[in-house]
C-alpha positions as CSV (number, residue, x, y, z in Angstrom):
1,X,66.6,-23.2,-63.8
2,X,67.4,-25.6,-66.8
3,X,69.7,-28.6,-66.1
4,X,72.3,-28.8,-68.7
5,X,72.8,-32.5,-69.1
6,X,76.7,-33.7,-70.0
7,X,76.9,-36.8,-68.8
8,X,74.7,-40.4,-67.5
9,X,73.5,-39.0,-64.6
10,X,72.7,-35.3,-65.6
11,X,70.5,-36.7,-69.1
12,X,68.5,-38.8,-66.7
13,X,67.5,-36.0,-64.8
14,X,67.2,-33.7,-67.9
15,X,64.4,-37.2,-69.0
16,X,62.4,-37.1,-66.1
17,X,62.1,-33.4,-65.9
18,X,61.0,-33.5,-69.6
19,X,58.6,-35.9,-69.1
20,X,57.1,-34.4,-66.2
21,X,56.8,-31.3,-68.0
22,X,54.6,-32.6,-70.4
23,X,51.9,-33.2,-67.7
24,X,51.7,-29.1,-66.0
25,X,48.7,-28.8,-68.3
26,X,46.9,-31.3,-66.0
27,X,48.7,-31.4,-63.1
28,X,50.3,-28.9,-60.3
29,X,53.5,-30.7,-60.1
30,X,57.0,-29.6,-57.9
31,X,59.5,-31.6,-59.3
32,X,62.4,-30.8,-56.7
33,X,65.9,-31.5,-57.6
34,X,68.0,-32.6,-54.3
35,X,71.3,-32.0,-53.8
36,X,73.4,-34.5,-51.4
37,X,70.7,-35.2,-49.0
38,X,71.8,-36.7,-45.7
39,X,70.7,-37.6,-42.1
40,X,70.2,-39.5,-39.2
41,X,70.4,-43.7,-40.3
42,X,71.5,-42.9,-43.6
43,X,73.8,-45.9,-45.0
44,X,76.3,-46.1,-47.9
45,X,76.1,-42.3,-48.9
46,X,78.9,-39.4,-49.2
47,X,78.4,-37.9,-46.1
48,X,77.6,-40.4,-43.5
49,X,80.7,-42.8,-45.3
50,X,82.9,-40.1,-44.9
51,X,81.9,-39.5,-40.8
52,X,82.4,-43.4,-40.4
53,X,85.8,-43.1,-42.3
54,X,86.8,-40.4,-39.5
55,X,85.2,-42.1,-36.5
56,X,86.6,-45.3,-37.3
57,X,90.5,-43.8,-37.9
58,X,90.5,-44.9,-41.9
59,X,91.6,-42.6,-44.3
60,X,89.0,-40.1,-46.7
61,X,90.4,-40.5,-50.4
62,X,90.3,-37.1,-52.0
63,X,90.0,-36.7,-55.0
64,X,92.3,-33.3,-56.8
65,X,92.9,-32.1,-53.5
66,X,89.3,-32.5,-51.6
67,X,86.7,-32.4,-54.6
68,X,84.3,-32.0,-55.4
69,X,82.3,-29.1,-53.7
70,X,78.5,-29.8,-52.3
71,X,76.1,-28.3,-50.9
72,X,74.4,-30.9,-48.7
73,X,70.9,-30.7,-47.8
74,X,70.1,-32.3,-44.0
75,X,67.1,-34.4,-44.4
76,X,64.7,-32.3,-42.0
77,X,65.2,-29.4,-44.4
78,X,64.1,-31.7,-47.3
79,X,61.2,-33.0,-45.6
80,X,59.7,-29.1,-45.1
81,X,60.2,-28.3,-48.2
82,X,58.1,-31.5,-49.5
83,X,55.8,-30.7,-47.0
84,X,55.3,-27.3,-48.6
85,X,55.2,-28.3,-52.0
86,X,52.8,-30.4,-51.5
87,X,50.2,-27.7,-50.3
88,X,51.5,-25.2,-53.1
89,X,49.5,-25.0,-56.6
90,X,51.3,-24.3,-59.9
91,X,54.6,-26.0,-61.1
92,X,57.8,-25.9,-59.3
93,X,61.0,-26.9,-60.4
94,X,63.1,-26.3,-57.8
95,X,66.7,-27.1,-56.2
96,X,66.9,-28.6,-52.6
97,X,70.2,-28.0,-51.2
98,X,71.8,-26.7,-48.3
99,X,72.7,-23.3,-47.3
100,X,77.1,-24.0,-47.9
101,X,79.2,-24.8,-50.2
102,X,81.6,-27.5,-49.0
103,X,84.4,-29.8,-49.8
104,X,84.7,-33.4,-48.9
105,X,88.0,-31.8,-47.0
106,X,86.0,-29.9,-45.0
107,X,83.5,-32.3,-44.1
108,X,85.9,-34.9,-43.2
109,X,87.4,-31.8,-40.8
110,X,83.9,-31.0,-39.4
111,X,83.5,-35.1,-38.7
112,X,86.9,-34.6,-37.0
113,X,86.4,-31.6,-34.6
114,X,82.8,-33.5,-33.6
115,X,84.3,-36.6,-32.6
116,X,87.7,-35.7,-31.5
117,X,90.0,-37.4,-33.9
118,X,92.3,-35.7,-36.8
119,X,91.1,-37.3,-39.8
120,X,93.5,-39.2,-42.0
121,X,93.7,-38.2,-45.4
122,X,94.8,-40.5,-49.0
123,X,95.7,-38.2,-51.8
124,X,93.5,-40.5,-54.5
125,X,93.3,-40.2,-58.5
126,X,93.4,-36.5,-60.1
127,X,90.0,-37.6,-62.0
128,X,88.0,-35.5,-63.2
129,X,85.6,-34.6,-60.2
130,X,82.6,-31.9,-60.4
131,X,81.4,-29.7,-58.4
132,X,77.8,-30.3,-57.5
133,X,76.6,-26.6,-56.4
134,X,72.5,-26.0,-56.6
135,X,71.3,-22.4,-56.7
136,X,68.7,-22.1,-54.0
137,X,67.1,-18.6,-55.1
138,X,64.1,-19.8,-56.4
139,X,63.5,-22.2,-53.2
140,X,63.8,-19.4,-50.8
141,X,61.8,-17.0,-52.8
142,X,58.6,-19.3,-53.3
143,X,59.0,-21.0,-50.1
144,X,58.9,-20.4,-46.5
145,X,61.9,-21.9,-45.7
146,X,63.6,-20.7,-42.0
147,X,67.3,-21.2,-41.9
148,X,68.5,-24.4,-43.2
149,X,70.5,-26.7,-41.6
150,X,74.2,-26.2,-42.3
151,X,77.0,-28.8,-42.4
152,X,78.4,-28.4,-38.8
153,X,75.3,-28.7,-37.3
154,X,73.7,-31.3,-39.8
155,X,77.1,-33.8,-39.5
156,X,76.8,-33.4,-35.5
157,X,73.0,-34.7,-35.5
158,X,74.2,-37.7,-38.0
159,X,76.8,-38.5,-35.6
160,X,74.7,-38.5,-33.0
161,X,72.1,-40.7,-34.2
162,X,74.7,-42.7,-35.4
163,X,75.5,-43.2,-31.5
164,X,72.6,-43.5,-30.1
165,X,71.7,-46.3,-32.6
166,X,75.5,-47.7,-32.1
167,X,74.9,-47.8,-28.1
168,X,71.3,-49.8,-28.4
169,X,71.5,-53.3,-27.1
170,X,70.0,-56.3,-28.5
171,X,67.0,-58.0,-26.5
172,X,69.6,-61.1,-24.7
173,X,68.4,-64.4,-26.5
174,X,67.2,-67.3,-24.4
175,X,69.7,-70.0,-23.8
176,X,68.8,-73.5,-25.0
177,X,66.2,-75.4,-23.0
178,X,64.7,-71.7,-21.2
179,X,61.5,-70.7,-22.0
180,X,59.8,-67.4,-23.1
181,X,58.5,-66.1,-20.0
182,X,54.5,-66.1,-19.9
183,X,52.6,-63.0,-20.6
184,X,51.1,-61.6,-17.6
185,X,47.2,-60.2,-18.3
């Protein structure tokens, strides 16, 4: 499906599709448009700040009431579908997104329930905030695709990771004056 570009961010994407179009004569290309990818070790994004927010007790801004509306993709799901496109001739232009629909309410909620705290929410500016839905009929028709990953499930293995990598200790430093101790052959 086109992209209809109507601001920054949607005209750069509209760019690089048209200039990857203009090498399908030559080339089998699968340009794949992702859609709120997340996962394990993921820093600084949507979904993973929001999970911190909640963990941590500090309140999820929402924007008109819990916009916008997402379907997130969990990184596992975008890596098959690489995987596939890369072993499928002909052109693909194709969405990557999860299998829901979902506010930033809702995952703030889900991010709740998993680690046992109500999250706190900040009514924030009633800016104008889109919805960034993908239809993924065209990746489920071309491509073997099991079931996705969905939200609940996806935010529970971030969190996890997000443990285990939280719980890892640091090799203890030697004190002043002690010495590496000698490899043994």
């Amino acid at each position: 499906s086109r992209l209809a570009p109507g601001e920054f961010y949607g005209v750069t994407k509209h760019c690089s599709e048209q200039v990857l179009e203009s090498y399908t004569a030559y080339f089998d290309l699968s340009l794949l448009r992702l859609f709120v990818p997340y996962g394990p070790g993921q820093r600084g994004r949507m979904i993973p700040n929001i999970a911190k927010a909640v963990r941590e007790g500090r309140p999820v801004v929402l924007v008109n009431g819990g916009h916008p509306y997402v379907n997130p993709v969990f990184i596992d799901d975008v890596v098959a579908v690489m995987r596939q496109a890369l072993r499928r001739p002909g052109t693909h232009v194709l969405n990557v997104a999860g299998p829901e629909s979902i506010s930033v309410r809702e995952i703030a909620t889900i991010a709740g329930t998993l680690v046992g705290r109500e999250p706190v929410f900040e009514e924030g500016s009633e800016a104008p905030a889109s919805d960034l839905l993908a239809d993924i009929t065209a990746l489920r028709s071309r491509f073997a695709i099991p079931d996705l990953v969905g939200p609940v499930e996806g935010i529970r293995r971030l969190l996890e990771a997000d443990d285990l990598h939280d719980r890892r200790e640091a090799p203890p430093l030697l004190g002043r004056g002690e010495m590496c101790p000698a490899r043994v052959s």
